[in-house]
C-alpha beads as a LAMMPS data file, in Angstrom:
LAMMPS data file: protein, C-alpha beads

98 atoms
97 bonds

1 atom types
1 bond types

-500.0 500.0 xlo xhi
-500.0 500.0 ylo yhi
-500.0 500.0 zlo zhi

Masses

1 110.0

Atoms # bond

1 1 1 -12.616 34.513 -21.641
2 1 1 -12.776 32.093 -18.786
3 1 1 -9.329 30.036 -18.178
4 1 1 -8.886 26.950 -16.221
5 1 1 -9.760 27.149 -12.591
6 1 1 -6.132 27.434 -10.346
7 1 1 -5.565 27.690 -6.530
8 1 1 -4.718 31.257 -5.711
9 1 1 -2.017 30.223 -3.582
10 1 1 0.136 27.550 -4.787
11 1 1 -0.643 28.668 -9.032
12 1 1 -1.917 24.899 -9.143
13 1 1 -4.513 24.069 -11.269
14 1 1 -7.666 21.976 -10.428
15 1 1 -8.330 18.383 -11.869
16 1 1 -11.349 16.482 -12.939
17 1 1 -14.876 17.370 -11.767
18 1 1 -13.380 20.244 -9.690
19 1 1 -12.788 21.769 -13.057
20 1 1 -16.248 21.695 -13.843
21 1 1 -17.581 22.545 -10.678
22 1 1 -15.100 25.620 -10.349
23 1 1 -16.080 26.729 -13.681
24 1 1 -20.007 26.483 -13.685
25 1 1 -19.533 28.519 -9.789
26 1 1 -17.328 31.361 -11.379
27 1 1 -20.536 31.823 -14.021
28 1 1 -22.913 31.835 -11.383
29 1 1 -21.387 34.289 -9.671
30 1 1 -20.702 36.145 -13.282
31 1 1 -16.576 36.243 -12.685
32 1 1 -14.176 35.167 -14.991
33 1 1 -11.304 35.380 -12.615
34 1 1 -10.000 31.873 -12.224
35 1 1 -8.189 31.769 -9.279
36 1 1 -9.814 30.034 -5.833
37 1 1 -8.861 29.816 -1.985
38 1 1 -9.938 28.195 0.991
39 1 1 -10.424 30.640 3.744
40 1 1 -7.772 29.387 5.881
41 1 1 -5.283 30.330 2.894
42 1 1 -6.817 33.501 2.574
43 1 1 -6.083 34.812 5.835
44 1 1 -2.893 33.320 5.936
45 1 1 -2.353 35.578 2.527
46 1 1 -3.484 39.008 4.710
47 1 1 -7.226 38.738 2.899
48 1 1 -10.456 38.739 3.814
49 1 1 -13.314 36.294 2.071
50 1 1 -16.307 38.997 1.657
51 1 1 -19.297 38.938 4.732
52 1 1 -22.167 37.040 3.099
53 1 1 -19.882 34.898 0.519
54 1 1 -20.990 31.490 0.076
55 1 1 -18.135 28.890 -1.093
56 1 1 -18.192 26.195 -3.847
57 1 1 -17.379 22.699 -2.128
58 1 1 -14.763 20.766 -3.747
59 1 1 -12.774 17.291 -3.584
60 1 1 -9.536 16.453 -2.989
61 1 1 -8.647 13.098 -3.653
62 1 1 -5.218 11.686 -2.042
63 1 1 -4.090 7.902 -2.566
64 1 1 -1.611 6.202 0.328
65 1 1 -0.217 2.720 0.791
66 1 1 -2.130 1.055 3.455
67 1 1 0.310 -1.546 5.858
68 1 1 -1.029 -4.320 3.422
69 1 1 0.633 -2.655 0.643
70 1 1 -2.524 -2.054 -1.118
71 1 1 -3.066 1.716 -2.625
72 1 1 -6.295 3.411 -0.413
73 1 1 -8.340 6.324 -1.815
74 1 1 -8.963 9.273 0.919
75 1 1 -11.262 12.051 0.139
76 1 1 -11.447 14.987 1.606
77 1 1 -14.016 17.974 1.198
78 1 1 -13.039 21.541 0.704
79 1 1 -14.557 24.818 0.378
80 1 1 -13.030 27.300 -1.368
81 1 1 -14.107 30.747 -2.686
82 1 1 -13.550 32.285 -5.743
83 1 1 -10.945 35.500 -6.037
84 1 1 -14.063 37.956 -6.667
85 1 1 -15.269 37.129 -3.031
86 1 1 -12.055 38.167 -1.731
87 1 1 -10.674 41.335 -0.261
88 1 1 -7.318 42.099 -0.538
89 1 1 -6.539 39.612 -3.647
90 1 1 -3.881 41.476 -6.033
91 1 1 -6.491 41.988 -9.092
92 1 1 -5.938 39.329 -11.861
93 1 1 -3.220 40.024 -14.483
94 1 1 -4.800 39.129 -17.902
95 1 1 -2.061 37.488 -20.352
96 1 1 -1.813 39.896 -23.017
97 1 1 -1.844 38.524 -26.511
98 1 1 1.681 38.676 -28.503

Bonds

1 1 1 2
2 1 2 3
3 1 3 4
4 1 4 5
5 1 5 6
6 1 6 7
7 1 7 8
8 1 8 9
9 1 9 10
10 1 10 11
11 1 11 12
12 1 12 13
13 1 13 14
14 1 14 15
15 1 15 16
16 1 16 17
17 1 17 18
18 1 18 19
19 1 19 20
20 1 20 21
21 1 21 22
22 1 22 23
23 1 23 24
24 1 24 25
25 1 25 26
26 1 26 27
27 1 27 28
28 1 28 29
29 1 29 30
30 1 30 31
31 1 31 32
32 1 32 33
33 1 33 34
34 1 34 35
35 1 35 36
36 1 36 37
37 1 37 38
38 1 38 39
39 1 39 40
40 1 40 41
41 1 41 42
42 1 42 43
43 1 43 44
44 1 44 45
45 1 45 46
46 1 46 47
47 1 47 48
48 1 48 49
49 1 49 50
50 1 50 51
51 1 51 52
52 1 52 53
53 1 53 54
54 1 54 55
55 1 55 56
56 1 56 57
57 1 57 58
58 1 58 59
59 1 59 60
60 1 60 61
61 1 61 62
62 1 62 63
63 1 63 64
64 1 64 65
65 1 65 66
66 1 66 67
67 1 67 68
68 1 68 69
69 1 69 70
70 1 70 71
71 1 71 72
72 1 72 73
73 1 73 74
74 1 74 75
75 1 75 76
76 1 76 77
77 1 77 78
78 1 78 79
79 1 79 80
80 1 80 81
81 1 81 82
82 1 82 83
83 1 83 84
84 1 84 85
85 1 85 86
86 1 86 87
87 1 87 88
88 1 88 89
89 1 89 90
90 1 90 91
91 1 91 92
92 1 92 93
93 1 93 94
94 1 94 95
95 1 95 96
96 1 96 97
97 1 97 98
């Protein structure tokens, strides 16, 4: 079963393409495990993104009030890595049907 992709840090879930991108990467890589990190969060978490790992770039879209008062998009790239490239991850709790 493959779930919705979700930052393995903050529990929050991905949006728009990201979820598609996220989710075709975890099938490449043959993981169901949903949960991604950059590597900056991962070594703040005390793990270790595997030697050899290649990362899935993402986009993170922000929107701020320019001093016009007009809304401006800013994008800004990411890579992250999927919980099965990382060492030290707590394994992933499956929900266990009631």
């Amino acid at each position: 079963m493959i779930y919705a992709p979700i930052n393995a840090v903050t529990g929050k879930p991905y949006q728009g393409k990201n979820i598609e991108i996220l989710t075709a990467s975890a099938q490449k890589l043959g993981t169901s495990d949903p949960r991604w990190v950059t590597y900056i969060q991962a070594l703040k978490s005390g793990w270790y993104v595997r030697k050899g790992s290649k990362g899935t770039a993402i986009t993170y879209v922000t929107e701020t009030q320019n001093e016009d008062g007009k809304m401006q998009k800013k994008r800004m790239l990411f890579t992250v890595f999927n919980a099965a490239q990382v060492e030290g991850i707590e394994p992933l709790e499956q929900k266990k049907s009631q």
